[in-house]
Backbone bond lengths (Angstrom), bond angles and torsions (degrees), N, CA, C in turn:
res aa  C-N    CA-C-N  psi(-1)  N-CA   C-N-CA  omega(-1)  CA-C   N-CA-C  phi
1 X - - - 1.456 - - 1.529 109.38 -
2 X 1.411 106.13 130.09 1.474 96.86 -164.66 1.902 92.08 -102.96
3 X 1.406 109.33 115.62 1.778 116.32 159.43 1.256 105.08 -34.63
4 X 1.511 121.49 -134.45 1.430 114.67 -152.00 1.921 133.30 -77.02
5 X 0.714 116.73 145.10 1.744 128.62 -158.69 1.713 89.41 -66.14
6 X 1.200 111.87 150.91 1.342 148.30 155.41 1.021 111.47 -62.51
7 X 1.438 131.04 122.03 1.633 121.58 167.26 1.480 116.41 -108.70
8 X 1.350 111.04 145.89 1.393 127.12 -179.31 1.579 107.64 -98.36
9 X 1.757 142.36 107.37 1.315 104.05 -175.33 1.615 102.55 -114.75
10 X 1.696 99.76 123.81 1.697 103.29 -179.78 1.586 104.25 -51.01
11 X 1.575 97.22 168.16 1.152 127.35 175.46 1.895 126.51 -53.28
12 X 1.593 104.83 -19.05 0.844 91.98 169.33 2.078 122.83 -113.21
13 X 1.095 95.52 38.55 1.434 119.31 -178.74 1.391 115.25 -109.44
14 X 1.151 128.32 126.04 1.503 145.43 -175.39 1.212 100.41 -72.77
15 X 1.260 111.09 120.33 1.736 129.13 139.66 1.435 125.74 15.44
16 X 1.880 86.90 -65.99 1.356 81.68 -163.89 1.862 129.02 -90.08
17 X 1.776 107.99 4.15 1.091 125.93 130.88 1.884 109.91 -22.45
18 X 1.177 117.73 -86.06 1.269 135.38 171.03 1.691 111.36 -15.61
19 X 1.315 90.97 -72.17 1.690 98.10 -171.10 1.824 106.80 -71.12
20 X 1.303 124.67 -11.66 1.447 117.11 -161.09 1.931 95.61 -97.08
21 X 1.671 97.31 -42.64 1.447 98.48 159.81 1.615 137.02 -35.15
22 X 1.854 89.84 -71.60 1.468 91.36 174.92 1.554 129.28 -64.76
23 X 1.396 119.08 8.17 1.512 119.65 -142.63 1.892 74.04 -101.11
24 X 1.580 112.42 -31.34 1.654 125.51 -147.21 1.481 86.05 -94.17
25 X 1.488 112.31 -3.12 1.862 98.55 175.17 1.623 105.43 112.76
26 X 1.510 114.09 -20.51 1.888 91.38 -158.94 1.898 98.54 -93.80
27 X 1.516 100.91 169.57 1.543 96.84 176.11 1.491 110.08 -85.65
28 X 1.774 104.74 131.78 1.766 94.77 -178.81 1.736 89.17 -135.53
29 X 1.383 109.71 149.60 1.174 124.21 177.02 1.103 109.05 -137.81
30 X 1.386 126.96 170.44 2.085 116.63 -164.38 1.648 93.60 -159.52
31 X 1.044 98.97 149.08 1.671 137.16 171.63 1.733 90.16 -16.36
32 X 1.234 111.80 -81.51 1.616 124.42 167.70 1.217 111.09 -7.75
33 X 1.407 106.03 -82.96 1.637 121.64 -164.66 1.070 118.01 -56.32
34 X 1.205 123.35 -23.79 1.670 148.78 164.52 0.844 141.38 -57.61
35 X 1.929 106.19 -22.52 1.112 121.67 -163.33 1.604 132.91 47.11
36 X 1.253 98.36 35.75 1.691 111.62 -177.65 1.580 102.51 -119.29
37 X 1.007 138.39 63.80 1.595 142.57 -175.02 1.676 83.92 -102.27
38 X 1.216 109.49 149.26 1.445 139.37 179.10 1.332 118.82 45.49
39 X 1.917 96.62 22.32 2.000 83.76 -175.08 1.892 104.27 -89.68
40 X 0.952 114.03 173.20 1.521 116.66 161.66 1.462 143.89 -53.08
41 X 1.057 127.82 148.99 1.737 118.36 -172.14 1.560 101.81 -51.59
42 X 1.109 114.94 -71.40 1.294 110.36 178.51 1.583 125.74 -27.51
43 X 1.432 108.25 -45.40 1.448 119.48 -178.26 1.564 104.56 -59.27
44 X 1.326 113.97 -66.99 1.257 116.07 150.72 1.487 146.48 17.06
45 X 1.674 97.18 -84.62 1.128 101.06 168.72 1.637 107.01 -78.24
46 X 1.169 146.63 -49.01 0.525 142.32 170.89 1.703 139.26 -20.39
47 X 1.413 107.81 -36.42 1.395 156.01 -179.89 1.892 104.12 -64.65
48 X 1.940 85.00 -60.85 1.575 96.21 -173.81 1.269 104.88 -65.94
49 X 1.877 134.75 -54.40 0.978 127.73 -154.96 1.605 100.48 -69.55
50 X 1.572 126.23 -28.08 1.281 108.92 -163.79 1.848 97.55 -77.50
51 X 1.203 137.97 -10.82 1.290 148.42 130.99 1.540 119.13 -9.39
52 X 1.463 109.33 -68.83 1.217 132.53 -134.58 1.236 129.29 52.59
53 X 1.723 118.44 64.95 0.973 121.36 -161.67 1.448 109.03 -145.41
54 X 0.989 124.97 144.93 1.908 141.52 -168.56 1.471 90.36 -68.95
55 X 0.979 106.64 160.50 1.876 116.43 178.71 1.793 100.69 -123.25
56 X 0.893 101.90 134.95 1.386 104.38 162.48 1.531 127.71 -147.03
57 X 1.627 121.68 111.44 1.403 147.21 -167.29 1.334 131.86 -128.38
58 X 1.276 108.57 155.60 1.657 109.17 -177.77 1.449 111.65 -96.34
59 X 1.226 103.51 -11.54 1.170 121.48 161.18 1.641 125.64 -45.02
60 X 1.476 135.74 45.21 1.089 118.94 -179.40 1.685 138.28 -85.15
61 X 1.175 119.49 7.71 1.467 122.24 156.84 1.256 117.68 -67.03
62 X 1.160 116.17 -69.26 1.295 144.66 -178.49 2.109 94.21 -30.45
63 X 1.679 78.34 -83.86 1.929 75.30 -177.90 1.155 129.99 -52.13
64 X 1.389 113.57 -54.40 1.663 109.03 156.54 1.803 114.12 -18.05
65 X 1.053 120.68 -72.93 1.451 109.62 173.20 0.924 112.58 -79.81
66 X 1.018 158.78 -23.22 1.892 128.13 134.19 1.132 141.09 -37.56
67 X 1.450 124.39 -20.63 1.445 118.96 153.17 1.372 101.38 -99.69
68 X 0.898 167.69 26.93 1.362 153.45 120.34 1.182 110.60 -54.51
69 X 1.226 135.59 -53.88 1.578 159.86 159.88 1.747 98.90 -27.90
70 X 1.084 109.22 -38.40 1.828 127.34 -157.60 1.226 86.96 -77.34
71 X 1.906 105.80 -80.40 1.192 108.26 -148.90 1.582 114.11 -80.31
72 X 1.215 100.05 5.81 1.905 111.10 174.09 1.503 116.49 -82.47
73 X 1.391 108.39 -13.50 1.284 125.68 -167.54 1.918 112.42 -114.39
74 X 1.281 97.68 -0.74 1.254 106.44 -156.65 1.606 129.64 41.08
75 X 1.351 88.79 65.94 1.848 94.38 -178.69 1.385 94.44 -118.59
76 X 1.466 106.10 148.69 1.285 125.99 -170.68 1.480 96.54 -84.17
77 X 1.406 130.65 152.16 1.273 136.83 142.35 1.615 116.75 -134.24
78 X 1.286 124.21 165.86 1.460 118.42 164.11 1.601 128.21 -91.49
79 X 1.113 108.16 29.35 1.587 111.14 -169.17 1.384 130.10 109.25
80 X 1.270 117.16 123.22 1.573 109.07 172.34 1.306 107.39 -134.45
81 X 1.481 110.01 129.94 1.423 125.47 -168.25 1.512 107.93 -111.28
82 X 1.184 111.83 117.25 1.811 124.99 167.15 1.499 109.44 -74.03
83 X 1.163 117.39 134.37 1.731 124.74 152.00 1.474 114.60 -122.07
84 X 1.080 124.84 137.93 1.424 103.00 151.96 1.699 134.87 -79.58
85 X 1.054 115.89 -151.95 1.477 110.60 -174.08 1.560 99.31 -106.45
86 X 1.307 128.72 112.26 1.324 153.49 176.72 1.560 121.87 -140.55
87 X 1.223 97.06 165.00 1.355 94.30 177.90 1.614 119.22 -50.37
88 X 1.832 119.76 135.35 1.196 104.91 -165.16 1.346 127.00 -86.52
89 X 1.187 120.21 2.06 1.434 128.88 169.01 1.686 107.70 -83.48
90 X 1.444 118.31 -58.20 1.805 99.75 162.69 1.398 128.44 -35.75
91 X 1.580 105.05 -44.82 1.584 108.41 -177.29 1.520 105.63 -61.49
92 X 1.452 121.40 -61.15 1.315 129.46 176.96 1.574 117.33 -30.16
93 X 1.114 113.19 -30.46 1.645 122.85 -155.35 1.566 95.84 -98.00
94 X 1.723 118.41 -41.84 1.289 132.28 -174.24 1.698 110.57 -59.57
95 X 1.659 99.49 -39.62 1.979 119.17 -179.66 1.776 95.30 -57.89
96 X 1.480 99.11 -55.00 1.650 98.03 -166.61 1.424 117.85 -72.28
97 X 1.104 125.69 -39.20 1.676 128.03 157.14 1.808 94.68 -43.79
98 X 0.759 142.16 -65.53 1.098 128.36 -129.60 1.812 81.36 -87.44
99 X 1.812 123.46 -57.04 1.250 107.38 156.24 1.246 130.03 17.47
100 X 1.696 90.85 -90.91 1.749 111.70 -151.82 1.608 88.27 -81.92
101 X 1.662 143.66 -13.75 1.591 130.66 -165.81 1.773 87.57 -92.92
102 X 1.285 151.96 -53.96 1.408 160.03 -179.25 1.174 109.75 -73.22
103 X 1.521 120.92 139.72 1.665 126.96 155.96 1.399 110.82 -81.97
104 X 1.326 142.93 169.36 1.193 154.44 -177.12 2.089 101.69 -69.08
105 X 1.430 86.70 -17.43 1.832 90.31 172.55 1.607 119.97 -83.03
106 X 1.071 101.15 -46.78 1.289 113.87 175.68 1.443 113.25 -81.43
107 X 1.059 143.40 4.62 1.422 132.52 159.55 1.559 105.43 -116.13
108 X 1.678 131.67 15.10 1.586 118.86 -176.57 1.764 79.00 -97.28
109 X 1.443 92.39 150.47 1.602 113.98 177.76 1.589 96.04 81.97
110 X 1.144 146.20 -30.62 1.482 137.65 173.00 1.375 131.01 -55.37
111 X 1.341 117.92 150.61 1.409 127.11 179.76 1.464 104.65 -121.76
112 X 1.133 111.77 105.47 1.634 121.28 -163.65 1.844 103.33 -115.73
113 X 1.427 97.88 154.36 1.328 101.28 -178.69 1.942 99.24 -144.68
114 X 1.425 97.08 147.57 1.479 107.94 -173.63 1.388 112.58 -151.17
């Protein structure tokens, strides 16, 4: 059982999410690093799960019907986490609480909000 989840951070998520994460210990990787800049939500997730990795976006329409889409279809994913757009050190702090409160088991197939 793997403890804490992998994060995927879409394209429309700031950096510095990224750097405040990894500084606190967890693994975060981004749209960038991936070499996935301008692909589609779908691509996206898609991207993360072949990862095995939690998604996390501000994007919440979009995902919302993508895991519905998922779990209607019975497709596995590891998690997709909504934030909105807030200050990015609250948001950052909100990802890692939620981190360190979930195992990487209990949040794959979830639609989480923070």
């Amino acid at each position: 059982m793997k403890l804490f989840a992998s994060l995927y951070l879409d394209e429309d998520v700031s950096i510095l999410i990224a750097d405040i994460l990894r500084a606190r210990g967890f693994d975060v990787t981004t749209v960038r690093e991936e070499n996935m800049l301008g692909r589609d939500d779908p691509e996206q997730l898609e991207k993360a799960i072949s990862l095995q990795r939690c998604l996390f976006t501000h994007n919440r329409i979009h995902y919302e019907e993508l895991h519905r889409k998922a779990i209607a279809g019975g497709k596995k994913h590891f998690g997709i986490i909504i934030g909105s757009r807030r200050n990015m050190y609250e948001l950052a702090r909100r990802i890692a609480v939620l981190l360190n409160t979930l195992t990487a088991d209990e949040i794959e197939n979830q639609l989480l909000y923070v």
